[in-house]
N, C-alpha and C positions, 0 to 999 in steps of 0.2 A: 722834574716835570715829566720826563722821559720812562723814570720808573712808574711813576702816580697814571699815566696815558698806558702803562703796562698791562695794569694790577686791573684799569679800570677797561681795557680789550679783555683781559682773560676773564672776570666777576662775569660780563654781560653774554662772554661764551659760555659759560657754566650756566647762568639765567635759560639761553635758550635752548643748552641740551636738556635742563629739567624741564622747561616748557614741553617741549617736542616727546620727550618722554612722558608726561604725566596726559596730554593727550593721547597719545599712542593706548596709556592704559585705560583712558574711559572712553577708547572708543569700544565696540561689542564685537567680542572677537566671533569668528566665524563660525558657525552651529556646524558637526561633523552630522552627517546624512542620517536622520534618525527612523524606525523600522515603521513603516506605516499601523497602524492600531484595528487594521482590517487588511488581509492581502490574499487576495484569488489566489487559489493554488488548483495543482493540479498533478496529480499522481500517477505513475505507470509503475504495473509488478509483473512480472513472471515468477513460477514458481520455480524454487533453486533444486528444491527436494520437497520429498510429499510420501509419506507410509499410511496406509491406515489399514486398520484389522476389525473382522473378518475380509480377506480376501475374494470376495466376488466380483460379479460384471461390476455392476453398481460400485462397489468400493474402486476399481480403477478408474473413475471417476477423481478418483484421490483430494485432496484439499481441494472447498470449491475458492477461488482466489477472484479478488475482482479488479479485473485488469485495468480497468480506466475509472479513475475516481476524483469527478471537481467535487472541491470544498472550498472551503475558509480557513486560513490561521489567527487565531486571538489569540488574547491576553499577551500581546509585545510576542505573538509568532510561535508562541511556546506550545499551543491547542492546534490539531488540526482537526477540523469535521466533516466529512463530507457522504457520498453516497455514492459506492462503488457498482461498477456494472462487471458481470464475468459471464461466461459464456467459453464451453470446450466440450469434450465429449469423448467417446472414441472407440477403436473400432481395431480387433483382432482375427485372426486369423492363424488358426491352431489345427497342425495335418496331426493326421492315426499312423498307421505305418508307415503310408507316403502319401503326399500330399494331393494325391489322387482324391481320397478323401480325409475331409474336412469341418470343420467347426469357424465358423463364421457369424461375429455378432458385432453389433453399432450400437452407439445408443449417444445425444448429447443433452446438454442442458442449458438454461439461460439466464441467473442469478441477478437479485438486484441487493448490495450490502451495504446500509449504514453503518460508520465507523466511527471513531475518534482515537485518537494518540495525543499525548504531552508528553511533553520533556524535561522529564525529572532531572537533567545535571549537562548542564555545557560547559566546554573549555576550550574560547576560540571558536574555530570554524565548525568543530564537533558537537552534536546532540548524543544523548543515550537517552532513547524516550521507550514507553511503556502505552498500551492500549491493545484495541483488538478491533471486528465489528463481529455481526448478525448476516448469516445469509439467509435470503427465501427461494429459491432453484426451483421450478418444475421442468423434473426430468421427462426429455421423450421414453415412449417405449423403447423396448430392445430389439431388432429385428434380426433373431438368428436364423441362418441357412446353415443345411447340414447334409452333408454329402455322405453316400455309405454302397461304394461300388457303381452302380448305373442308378441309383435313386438319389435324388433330392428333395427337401424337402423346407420349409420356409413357414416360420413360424414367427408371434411377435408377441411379446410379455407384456406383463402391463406397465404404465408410467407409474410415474411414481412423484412425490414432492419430496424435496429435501429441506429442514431447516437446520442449520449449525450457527456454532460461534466457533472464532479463533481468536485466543491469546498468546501474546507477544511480546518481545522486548528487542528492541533496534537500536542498531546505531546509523548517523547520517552524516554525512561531513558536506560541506559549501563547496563545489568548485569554483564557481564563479558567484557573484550577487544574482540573487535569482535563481540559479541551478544547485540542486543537491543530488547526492547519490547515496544510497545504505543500501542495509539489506535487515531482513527479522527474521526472526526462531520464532518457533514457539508449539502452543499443545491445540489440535485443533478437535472439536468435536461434532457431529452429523449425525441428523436422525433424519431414516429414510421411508417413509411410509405408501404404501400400494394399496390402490383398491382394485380388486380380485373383480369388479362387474358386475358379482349378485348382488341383491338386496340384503342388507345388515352387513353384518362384521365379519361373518364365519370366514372367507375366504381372504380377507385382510390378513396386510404382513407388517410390521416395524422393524428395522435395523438399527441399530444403534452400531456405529462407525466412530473409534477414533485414534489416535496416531499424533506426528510431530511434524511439522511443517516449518520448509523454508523459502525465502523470497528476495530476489533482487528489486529494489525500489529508485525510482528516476523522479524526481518533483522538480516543474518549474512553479513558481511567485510572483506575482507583480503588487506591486502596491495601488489600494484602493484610495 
């Protein structure tokens, strides 16, 4: 009786570990946090480096970059699209024998640039994505002053419109959920067109501008 009272405590303990376990497994285990299917972003760049040729006023203007750009990330975060804003400009000061006299000139601009990027290959917290965007810039004049002994003299060029593209290829890594940091290379190019003030073409100028360009890039994301 003692064995049979045994056999028949250990059966009913085995009964209720399978019970206990076999609910355990139909219960619905816990979904890990999945990437929303639409997420606000938001992008900040500085340029890292920037050349372009021909070297004129207008060319140190260098890559036009668009520093603050909301957009959107789709398809599971992998697209970003948005519409950058940039704005820089600038302004040198170049002495003859000594800086008595001088060559003095400014000029900025104000850019609006639609963009997009995807990311061809992750591993972990890392992207390597690929895209570019389109700038439309209308540049200010130039206002050069020019010193030569006891005369000076101040004079102002015409404005001018810039459009370019920039293509690229980045890499980005997660610090935190939500926050990224990368940076992009890549070949940029700018066409810079002036109108001279007369009537027709004759005094019209084009520049064609282009070089290699690099960038530090800041993204936050939230989920929609």
């Amino acid at each position: 009786m003692r064995h049979t009272a045994t056999i028949s405590a250990l059966f009913a303990s085995i009964l209720l570990v399978s019970a206990t376990a076999a609910a355990q497994d139909a219960a619905p285990a816990p979904q890990s946090s999945r990437r929303s299917a639409v997420q606000l972003a938001f992008q900040g760049r500085i340029n890292a480096m920037g050349y372009l040729v021909p070297t004129e006023n207008l060319a140190r203007l260098q890559t036009i970059t668009p520093y603050v750009t909301p957009g959107v990330r789709l398809i599971d975060g992998r697209l970003f699209v948005g519409l950058g804003i940039g704005f820089g400009g600038f302004s040198s000061n170049e002495c003859q024998d000594t800086c008595d006299e001088y060559d003095r000139a400014s000029q900025s601009y104000f850019a609006l640039s639609p963009m997009a990027f995807f990311d061809i290959l992750r591993a972990g917290p890392a992207s390597l994505y690929a895209g570019g965007w389109f700038s439309f810039a209308p540049i200010s004049s130039a206002t050069v002053e020019t010193r030569r002994g006891a005369m000076t003299s101040t004079f102002e060029t015409d404005s001018a419109t810039a459009i370019g593209v920039n293509l690229a290829v980045g890499i980005r890594g997660q610090i935190v959920e939500g926050l990224s940091i990368g940076t992009e290379w890549g070949w940029s190019f700018t066409s810079l067109s002036r109108d001279g003030g007369e009537t027709g073409e004759n005094d019209d100028t084009t520049t064609a501008l282009h070089g290699i360009f690099g960038t530090v890039m800041v993204e936050g994301a939230i989920n929609l």
